[in-house]
PDB file of N, CA, C and O in Angstrom:
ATOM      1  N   UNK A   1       0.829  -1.182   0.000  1.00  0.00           N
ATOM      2  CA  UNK A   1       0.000   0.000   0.000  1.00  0.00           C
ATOM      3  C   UNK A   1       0.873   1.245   0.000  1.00  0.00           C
ATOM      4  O   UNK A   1       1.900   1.400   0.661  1.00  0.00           O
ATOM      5  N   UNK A   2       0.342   2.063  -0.794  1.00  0.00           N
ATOM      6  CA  UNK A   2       1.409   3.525  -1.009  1.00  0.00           C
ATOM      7  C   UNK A   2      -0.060   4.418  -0.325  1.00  0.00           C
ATOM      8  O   UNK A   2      -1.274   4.291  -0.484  1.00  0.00           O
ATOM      9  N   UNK A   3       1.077   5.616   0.731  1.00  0.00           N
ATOM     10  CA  UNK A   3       0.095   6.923   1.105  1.00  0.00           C
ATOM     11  C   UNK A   3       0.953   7.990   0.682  1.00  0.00           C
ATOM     12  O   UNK A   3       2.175   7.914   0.551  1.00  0.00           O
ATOM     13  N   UNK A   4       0.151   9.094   0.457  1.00  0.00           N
ATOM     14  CA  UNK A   4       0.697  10.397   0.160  1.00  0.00           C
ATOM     15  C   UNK A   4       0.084  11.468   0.403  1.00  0.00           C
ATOM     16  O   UNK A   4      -0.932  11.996  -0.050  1.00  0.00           O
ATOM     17  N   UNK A   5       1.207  11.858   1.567  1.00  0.00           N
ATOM     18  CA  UNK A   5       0.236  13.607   2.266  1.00  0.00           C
ATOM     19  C   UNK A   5       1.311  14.120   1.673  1.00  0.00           C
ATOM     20  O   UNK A   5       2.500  13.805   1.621  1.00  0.00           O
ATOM     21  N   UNK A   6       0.084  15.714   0.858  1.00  0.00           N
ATOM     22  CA  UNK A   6       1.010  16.649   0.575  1.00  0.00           C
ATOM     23  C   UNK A   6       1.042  17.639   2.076  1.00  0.00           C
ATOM     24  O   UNK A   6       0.206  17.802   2.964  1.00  0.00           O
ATOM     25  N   UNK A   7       2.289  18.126   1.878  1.00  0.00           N
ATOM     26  CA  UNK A   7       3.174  18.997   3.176  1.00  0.00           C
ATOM     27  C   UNK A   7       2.325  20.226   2.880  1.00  0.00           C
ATOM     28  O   UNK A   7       1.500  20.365   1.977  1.00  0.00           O
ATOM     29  N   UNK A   8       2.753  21.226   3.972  1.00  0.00           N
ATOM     30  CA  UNK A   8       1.987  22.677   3.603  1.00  0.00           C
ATOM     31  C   UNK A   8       3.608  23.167   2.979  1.00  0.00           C
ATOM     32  O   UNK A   8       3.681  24.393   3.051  1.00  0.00           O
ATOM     33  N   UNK A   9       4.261  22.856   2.685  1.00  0.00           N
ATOM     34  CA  UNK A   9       5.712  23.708   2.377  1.00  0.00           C
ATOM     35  C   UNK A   9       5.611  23.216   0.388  1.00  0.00           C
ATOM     36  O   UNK A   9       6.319  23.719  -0.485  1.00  0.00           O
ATOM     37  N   UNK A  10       4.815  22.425   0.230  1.00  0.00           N
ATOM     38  CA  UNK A  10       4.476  21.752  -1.236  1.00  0.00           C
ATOM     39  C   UNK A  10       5.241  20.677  -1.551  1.00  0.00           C
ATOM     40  O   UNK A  10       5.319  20.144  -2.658  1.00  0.00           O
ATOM     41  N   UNK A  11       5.960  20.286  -0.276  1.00  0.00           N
ATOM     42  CA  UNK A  11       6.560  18.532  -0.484  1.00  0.00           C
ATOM     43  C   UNK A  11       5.171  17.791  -0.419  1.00  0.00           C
ATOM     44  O   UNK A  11       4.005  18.170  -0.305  1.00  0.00           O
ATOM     45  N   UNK A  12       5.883  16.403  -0.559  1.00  0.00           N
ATOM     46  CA  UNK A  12       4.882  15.577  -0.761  1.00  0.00           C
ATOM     47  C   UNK A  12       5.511  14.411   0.297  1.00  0.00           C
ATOM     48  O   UNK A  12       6.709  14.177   0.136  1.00  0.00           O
ATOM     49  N   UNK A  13       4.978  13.841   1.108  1.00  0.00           N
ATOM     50  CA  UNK A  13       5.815  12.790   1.890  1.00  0.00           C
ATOM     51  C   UNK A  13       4.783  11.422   1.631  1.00  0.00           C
ATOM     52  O   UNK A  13       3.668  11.269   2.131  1.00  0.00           O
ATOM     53  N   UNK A  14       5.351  10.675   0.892  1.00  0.00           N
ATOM     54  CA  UNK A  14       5.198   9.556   0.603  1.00  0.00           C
ATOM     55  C   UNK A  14       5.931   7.828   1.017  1.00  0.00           C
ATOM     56  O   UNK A  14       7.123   7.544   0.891  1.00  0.00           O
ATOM     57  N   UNK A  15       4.723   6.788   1.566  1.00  0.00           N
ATOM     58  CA  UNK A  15       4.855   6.288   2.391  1.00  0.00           C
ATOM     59  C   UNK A  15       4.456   4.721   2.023  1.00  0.00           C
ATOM     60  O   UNK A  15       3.243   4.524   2.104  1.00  0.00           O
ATOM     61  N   UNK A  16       5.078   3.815   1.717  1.00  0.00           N
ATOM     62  CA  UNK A  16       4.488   2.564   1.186  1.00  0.00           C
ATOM     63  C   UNK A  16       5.051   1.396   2.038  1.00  0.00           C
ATOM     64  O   UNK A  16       6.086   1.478   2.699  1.00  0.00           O
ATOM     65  N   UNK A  17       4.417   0.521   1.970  1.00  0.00           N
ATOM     66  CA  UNK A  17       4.925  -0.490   2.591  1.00  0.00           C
ATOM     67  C   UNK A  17       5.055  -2.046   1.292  1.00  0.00           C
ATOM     68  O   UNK A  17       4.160  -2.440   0.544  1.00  0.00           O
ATOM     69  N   UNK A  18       6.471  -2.610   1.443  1.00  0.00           N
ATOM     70  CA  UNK A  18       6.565  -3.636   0.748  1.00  0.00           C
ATOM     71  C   UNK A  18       6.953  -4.745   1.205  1.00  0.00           C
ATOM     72  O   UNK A  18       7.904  -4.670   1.983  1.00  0.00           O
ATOM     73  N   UNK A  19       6.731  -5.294   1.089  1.00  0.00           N
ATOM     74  CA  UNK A  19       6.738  -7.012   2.075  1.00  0.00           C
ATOM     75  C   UNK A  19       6.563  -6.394   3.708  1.00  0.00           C
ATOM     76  O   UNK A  19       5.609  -6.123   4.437  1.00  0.00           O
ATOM     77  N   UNK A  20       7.952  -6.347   3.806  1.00  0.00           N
ATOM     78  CA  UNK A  20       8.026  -6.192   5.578  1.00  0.00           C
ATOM     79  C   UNK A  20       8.544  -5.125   5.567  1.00  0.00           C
ATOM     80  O   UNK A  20       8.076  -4.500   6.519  1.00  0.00           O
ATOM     81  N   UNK A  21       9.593  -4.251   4.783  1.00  0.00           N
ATOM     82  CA  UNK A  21       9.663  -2.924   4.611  1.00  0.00           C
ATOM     83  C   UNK A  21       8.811  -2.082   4.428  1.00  0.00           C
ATOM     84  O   UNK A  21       7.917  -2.236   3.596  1.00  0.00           O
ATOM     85  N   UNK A  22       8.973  -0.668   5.432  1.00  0.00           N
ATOM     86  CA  UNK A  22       8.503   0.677   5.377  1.00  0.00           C
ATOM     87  C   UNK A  22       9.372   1.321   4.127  1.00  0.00           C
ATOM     88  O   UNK A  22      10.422   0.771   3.796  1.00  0.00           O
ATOM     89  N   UNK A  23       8.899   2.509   3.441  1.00  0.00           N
ATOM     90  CA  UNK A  23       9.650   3.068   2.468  1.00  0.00           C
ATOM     91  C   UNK A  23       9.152   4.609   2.621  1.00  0.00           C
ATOM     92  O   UNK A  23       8.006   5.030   2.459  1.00  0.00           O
ATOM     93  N   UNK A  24      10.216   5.274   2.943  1.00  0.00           N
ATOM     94  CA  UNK A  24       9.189   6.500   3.428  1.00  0.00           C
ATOM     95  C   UNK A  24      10.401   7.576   2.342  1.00  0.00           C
ATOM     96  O   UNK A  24      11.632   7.591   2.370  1.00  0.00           O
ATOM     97  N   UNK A  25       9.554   8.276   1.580  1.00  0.00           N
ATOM     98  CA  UNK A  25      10.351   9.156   0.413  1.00  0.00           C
ATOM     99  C   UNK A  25       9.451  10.657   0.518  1.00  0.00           C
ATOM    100  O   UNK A  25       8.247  10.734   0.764  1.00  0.00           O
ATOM    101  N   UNK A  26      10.388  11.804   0.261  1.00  0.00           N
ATOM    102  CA  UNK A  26       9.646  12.844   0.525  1.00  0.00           C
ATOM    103  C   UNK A  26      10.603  13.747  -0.949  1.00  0.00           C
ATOM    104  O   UNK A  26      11.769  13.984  -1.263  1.00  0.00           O
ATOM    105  N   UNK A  27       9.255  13.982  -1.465  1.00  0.00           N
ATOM    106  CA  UNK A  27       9.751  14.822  -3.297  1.00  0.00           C
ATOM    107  C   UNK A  27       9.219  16.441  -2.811  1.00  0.00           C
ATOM    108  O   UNK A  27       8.479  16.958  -1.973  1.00  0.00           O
ATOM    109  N   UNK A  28      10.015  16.788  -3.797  1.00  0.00           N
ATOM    110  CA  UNK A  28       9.546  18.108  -4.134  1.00  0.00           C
ATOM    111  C   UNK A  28       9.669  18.530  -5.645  1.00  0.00           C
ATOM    112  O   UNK A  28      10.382  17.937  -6.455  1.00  0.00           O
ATOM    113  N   UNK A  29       9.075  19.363  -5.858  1.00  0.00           N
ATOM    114  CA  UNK A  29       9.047  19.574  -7.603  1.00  0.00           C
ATOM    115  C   UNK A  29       9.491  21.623  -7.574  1.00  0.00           C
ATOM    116  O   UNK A  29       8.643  22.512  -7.662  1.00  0.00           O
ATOM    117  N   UNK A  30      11.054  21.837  -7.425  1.00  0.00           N
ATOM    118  CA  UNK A  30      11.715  23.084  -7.370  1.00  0.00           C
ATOM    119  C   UNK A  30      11.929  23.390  -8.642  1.00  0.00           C
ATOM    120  O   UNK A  30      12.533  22.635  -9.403  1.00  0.00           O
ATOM    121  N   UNK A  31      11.332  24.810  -9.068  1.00  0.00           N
ATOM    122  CA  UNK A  31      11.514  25.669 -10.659  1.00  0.00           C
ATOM    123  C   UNK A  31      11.766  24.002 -11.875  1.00  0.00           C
ATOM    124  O   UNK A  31      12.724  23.502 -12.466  1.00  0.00           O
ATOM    125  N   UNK A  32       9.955  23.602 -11.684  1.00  0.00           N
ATOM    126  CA  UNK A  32       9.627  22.353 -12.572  1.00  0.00           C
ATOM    127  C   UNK A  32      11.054  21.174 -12.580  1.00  0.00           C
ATOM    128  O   UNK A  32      11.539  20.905 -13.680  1.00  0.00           O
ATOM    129  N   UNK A  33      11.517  20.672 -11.600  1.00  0.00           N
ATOM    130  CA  UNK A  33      12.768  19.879 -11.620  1.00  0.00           C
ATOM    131  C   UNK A  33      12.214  18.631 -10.193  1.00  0.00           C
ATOM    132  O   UNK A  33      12.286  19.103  -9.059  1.00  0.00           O
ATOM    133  N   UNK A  34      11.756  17.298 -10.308  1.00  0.00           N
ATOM    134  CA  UNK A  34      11.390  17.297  -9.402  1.00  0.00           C
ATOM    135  C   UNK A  34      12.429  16.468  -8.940  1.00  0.00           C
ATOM    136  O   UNK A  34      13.254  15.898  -9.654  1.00  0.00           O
ATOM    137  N   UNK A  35      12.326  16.412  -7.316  1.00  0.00           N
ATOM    138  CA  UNK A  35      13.582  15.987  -6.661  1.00  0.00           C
ATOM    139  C   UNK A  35      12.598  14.995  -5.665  1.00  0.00           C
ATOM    140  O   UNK A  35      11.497  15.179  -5.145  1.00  0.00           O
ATOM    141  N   UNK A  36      13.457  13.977  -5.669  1.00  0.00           N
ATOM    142  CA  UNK A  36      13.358  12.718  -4.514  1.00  0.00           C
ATOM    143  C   UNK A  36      14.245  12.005  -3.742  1.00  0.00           C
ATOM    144  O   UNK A  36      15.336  11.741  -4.246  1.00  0.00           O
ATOM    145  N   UNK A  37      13.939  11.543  -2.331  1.00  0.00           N
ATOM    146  CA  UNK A  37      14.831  11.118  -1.440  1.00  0.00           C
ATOM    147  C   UNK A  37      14.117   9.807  -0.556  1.00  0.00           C
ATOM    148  O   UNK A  37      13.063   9.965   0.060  1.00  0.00           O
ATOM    149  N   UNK A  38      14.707   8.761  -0.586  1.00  0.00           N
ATOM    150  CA  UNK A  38      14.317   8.130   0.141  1.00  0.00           C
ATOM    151  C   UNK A  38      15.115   7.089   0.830  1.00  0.00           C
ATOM    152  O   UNK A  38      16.331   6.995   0.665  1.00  0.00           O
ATOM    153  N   UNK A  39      14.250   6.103   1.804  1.00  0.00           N
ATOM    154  CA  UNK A  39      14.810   5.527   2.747  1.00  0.00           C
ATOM    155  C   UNK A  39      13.905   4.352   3.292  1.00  0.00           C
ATOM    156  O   UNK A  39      12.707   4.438   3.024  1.00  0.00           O
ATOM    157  N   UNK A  40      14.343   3.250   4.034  1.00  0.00           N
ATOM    158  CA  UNK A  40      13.412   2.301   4.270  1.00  0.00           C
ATOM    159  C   UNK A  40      14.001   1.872   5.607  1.00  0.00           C
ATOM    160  O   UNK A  40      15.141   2.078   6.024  1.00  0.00           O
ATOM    161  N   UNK A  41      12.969   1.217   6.206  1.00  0.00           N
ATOM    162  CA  UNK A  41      13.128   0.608   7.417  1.00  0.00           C
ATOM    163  C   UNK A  41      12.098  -1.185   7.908  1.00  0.00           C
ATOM    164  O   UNK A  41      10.880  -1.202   7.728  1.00  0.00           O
ATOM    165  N   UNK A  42      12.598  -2.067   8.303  1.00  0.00           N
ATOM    166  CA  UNK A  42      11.937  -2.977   8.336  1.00  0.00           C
ATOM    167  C   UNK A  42      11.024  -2.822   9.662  1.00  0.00           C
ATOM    168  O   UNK A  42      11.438  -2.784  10.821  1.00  0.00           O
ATOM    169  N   UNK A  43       9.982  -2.761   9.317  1.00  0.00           N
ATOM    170  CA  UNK A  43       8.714  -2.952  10.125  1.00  0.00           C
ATOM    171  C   UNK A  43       7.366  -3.879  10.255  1.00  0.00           C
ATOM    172  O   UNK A  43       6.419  -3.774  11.035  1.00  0.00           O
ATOM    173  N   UNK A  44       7.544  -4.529   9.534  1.00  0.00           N
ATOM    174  CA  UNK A  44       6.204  -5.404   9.186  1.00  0.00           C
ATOM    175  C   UNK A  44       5.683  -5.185   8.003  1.00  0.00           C
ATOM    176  O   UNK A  44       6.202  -4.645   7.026  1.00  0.00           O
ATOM    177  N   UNK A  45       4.248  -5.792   8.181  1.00  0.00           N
ATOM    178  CA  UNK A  45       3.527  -5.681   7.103  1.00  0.00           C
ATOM    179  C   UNK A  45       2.335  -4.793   8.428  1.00  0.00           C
ATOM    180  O   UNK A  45       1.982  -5.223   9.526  1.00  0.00           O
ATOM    181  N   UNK A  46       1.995  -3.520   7.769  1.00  0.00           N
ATOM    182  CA  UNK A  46       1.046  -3.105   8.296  1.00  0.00           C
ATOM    183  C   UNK A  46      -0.183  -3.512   8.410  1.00  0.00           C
ATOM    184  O   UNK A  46      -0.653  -4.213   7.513  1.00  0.00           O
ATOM    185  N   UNK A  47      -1.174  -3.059   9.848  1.00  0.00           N
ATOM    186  CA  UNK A  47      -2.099  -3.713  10.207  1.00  0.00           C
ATOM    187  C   UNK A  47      -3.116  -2.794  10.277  1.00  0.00           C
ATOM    188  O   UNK A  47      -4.216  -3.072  10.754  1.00  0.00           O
ATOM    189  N   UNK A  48      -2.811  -1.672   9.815  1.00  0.00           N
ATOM    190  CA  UNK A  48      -3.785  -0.358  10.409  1.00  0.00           C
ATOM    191  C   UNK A  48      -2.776   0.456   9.252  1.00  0.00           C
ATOM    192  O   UNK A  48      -1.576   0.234   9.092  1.00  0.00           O
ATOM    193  N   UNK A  49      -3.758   1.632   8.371  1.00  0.00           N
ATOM    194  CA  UNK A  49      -2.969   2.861   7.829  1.00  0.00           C
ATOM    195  C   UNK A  49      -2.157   3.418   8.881  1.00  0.00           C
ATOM    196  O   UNK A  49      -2.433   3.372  10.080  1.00  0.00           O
ATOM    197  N   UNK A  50      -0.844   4.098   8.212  1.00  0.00           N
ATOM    198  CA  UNK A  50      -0.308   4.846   8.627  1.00  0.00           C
ATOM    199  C   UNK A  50      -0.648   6.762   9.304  1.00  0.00           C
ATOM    200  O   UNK A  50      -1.288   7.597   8.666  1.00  0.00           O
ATOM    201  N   UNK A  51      -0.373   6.864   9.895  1.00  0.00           N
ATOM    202  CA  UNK A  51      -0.752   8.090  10.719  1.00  0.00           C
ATOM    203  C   UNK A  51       0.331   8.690  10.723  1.00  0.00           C
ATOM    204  O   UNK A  51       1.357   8.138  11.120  1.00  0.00           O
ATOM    205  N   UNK A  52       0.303  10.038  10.244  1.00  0.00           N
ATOM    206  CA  UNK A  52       0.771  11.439  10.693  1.00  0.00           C
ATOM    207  C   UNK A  52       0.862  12.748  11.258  1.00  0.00           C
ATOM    208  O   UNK A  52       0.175  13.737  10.999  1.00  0.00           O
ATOM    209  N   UNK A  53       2.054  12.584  12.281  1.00  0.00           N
ATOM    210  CA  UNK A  53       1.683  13.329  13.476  1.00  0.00           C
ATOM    211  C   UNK A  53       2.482  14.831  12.739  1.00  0.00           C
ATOM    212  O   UNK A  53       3.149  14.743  11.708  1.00  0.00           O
ATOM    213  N   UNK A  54       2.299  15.948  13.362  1.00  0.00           N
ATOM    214  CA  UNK A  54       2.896  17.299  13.490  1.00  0.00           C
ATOM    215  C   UNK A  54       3.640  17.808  14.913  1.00  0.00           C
ATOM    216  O   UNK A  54       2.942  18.543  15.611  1.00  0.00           O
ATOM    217  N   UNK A  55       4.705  17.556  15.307  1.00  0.00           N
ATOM    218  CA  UNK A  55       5.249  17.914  16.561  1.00  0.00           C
ATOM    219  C   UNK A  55       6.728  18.886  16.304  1.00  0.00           C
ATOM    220  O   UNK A  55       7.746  18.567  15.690  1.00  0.00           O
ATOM    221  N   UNK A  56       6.365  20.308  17.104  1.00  0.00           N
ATOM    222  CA  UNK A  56       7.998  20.778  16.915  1.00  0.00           C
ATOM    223  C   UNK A  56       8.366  20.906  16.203  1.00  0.00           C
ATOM    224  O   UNK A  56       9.595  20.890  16.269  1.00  0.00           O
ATOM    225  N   UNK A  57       7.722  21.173  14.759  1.00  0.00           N
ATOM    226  CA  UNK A  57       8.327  21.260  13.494  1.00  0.00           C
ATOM    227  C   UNK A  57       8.866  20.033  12.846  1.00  0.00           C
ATOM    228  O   UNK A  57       9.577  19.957  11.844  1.00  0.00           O
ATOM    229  N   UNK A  58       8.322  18.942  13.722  1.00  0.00           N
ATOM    230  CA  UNK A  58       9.226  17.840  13.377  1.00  0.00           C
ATOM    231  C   UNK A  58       7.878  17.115  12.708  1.00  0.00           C
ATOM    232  O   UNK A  58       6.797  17.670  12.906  1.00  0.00           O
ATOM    233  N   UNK A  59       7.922  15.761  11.839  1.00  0.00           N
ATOM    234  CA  UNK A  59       6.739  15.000  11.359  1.00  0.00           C
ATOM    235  C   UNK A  59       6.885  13.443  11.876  1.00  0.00           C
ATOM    236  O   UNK A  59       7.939  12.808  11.893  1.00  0.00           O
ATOM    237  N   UNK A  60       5.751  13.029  12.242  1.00  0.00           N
ATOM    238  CA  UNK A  60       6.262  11.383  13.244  1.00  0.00           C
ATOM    239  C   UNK A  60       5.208  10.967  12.451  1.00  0.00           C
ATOM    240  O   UNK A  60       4.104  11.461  12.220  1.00  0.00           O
ATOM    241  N   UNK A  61       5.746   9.997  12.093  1.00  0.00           N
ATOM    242  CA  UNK A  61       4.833   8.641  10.937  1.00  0.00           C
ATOM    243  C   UNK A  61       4.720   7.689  12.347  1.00  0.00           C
ATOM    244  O   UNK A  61       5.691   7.642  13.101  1.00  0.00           O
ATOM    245  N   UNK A  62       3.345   6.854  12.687  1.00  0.00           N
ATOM    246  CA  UNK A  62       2.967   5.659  13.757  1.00  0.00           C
ATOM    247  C   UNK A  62       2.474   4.716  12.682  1.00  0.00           C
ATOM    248  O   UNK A  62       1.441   4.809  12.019  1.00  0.00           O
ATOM    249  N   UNK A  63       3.523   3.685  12.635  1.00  0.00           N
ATOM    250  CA  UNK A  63       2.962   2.216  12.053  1.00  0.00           C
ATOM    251  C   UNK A  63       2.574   1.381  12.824  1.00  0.00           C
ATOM    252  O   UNK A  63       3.186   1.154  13.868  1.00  0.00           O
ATOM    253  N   UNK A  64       1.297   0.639  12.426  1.00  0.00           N
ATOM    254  CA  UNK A  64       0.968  -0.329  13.310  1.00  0.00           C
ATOM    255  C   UNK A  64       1.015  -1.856  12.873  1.00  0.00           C
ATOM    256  O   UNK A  64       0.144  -2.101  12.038  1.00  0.00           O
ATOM    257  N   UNK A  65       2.126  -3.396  13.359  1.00  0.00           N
ATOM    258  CA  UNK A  65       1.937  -4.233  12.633  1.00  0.00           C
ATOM    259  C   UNK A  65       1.768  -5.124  13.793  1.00  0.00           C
ATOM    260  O   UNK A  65       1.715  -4.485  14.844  1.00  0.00           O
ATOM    261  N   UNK A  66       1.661  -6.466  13.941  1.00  0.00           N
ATOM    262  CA  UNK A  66       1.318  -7.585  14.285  1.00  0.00           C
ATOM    263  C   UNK A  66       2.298  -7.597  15.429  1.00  0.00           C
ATOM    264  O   UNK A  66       1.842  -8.202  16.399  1.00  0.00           O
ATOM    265  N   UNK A  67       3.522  -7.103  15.609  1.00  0.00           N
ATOM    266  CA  UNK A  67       4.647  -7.291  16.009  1.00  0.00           C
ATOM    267  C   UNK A  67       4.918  -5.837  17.051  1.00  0.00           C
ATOM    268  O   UNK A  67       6.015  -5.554  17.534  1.00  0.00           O
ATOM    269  N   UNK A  68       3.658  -5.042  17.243  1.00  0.00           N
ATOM    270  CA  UNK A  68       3.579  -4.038  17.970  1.00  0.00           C
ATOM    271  C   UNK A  68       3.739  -2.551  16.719  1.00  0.00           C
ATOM    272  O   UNK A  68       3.779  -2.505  15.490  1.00  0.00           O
ATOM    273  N   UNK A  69       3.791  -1.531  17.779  1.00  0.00           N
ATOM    274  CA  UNK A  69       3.506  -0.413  17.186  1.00  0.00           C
ATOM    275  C   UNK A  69       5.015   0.792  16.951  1.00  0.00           C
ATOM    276  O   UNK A  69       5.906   0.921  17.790  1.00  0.00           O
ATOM    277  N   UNK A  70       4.959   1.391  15.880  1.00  0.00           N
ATOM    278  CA  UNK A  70       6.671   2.167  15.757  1.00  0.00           C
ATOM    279  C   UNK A  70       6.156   3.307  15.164  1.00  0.00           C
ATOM    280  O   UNK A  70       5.231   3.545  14.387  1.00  0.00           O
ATOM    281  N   UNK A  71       7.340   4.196  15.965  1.00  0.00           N
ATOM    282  CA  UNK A  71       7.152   5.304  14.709  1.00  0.00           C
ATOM    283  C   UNK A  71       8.296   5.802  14.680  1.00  0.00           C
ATOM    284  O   UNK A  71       9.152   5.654  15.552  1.00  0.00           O
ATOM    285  N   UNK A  72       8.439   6.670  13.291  1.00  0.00           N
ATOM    286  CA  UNK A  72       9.477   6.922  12.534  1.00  0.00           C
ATOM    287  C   UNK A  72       9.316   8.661  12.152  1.00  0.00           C
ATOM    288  O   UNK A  72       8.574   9.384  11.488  1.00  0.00           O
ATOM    289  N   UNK A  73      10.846   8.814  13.273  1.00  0.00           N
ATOM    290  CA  UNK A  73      10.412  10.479  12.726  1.00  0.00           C
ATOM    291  C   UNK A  73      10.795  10.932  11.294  1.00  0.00           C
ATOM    292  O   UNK A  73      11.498  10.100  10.722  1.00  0.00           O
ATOM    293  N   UNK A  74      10.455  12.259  10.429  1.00  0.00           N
ATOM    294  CA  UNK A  74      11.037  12.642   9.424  1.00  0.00           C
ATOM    295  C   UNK A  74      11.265  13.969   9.707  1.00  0.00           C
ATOM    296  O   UNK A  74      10.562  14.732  10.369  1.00  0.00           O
ATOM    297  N   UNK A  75      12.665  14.248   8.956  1.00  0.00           N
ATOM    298  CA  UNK A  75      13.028  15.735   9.050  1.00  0.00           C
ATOM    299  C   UNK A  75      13.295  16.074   7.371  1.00  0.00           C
ATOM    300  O   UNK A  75      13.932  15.243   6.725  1.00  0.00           O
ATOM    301  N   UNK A  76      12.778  17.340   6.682  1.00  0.00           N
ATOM    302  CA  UNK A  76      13.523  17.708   5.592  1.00  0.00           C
ATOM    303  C   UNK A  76      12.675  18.743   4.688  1.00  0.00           C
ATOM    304  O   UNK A  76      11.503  18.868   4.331  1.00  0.00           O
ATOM    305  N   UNK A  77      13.804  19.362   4.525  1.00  0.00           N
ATOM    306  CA  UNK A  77      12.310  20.995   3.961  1.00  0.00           C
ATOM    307  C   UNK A  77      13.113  20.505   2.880  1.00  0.00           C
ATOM    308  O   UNK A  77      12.784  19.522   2.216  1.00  0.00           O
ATOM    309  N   UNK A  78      14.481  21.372   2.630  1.00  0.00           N
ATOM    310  CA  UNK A  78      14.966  21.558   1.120  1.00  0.00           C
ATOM    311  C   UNK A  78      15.907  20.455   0.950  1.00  0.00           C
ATOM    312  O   UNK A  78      16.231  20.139  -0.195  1.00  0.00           O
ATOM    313  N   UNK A  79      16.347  19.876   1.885  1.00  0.00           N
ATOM    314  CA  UNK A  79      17.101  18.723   2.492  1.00  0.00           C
ATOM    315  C   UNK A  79      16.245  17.418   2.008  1.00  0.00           C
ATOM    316  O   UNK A  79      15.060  17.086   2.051  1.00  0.00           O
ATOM    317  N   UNK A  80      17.419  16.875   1.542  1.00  0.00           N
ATOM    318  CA  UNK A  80      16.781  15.424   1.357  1.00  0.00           C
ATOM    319  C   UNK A  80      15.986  14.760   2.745  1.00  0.00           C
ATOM    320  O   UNK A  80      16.030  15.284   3.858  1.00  0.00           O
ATOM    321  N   UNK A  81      15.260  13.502   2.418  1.00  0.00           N
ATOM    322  CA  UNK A  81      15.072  13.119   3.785  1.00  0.00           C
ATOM    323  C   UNK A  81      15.456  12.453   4.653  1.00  0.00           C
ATOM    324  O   UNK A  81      15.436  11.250   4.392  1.00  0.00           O
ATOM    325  N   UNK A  82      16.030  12.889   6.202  1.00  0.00           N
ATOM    326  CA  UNK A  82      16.207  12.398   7.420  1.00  0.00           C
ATOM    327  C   UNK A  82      14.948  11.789   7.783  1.00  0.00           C
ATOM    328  O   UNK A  82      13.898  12.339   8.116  1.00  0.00           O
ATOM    329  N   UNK A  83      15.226  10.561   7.663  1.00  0.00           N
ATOM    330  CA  UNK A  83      13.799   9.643   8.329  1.00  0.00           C
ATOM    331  C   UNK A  83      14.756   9.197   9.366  1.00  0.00           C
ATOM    332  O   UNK A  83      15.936   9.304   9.030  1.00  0.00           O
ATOM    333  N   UNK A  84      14.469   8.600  10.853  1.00  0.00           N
ATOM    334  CA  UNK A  84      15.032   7.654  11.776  1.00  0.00           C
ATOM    335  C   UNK A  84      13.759   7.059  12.757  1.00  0.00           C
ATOM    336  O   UNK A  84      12.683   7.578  13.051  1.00  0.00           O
ATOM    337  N   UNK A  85      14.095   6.319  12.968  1.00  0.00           N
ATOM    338  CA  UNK A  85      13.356   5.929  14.230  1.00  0.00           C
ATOM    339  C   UNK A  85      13.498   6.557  15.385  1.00  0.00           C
ATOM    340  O   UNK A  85      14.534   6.898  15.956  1.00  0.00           O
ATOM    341  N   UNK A  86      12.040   6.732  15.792  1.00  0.00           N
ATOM    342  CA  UNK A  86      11.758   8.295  16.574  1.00  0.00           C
ATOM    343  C   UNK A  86      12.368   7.566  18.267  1.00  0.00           C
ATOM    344  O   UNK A  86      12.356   6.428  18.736  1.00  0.00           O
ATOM    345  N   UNK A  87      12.775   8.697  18.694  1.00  0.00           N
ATOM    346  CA  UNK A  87      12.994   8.566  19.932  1.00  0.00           C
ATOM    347  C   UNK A  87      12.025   7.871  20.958  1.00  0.00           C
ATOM    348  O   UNK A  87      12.481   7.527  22.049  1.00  0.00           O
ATOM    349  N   UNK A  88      10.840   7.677  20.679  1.00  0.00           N
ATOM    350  CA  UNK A  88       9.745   6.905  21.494  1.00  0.00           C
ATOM    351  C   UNK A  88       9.710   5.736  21.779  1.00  0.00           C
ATOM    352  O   UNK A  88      10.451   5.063  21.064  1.00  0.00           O
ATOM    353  N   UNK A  89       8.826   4.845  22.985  1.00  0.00           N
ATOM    354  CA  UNK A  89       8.651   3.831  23.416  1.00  0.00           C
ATOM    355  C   UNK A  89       8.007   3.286  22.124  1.00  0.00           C
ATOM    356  O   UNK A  89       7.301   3.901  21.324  1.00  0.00           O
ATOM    357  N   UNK A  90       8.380   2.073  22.095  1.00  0.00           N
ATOM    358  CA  UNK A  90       7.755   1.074  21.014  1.00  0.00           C
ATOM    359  C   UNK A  90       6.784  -0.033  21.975  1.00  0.00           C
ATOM    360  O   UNK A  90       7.261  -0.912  22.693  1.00  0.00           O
ATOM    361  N   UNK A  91       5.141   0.288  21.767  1.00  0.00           N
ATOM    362  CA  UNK A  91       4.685  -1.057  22.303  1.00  0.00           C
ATOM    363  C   UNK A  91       3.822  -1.657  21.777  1.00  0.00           C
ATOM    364  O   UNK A  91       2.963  -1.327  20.959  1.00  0.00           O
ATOM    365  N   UNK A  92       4.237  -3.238  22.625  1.00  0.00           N
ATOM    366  CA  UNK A  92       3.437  -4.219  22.086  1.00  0.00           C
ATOM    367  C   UNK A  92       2.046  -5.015  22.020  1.00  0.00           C
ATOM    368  O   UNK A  92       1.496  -5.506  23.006  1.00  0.00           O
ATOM    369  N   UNK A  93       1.562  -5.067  20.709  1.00  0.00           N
ATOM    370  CA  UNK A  93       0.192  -5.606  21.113  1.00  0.00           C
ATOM    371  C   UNK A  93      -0.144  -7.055  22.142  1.00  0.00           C
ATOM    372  O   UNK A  93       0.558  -8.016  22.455  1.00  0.00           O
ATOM    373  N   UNK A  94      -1.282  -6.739  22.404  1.00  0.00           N
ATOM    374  CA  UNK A  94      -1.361  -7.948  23.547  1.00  0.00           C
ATOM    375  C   UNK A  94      -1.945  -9.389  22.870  1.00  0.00           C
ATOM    376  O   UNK A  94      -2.071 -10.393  23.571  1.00  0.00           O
TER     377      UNK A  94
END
């Protein structure tokens, strides 16, 4: 499954999941040239859409899979994208 929120800055942060990989890529399209960056992380196969948070200027993606719940911060205006795994507790379903 691929998601795509456009940013208020006119990125686009785009978000798919393939097998057990997350793939989280954030484009922009500068004086008609469009530019892309991306990055992946193994998380499952999702169990629930992905959710996007707004904190601090910062953006936190919450995946939810079988194997408990993660999220993955992103940083990047003109900057390619800094995705990592967010500083937060990771927990597990019961």
């Amino acid at each position: 499954m691929t998601y795509a929120y456009d940013l208020e800055n006119g990125q686009r942060l785009i978000v798919q999941n393939e097998d057990s990989d997350t793939v989280v890529a954030l484009s922009s399209d500068d004086e008609g040239q469009q530019q892309s960056q991306s990055t992946a992380f193994t998380t499952g196969k999702w169990s629930k859409t992905p959710e996007l948070y707004s904190t601090r200027g910062m953006l936190v993606l919450r995946f939810e899979s079988k194997s408990g719940v993660e999220f993955i911060r992103v940083r990047g205006q003109s900057n390619p994208v800094d995705a990592q795994r967010a500083g937060l507790r990771k927990m597990r379903k019961n």
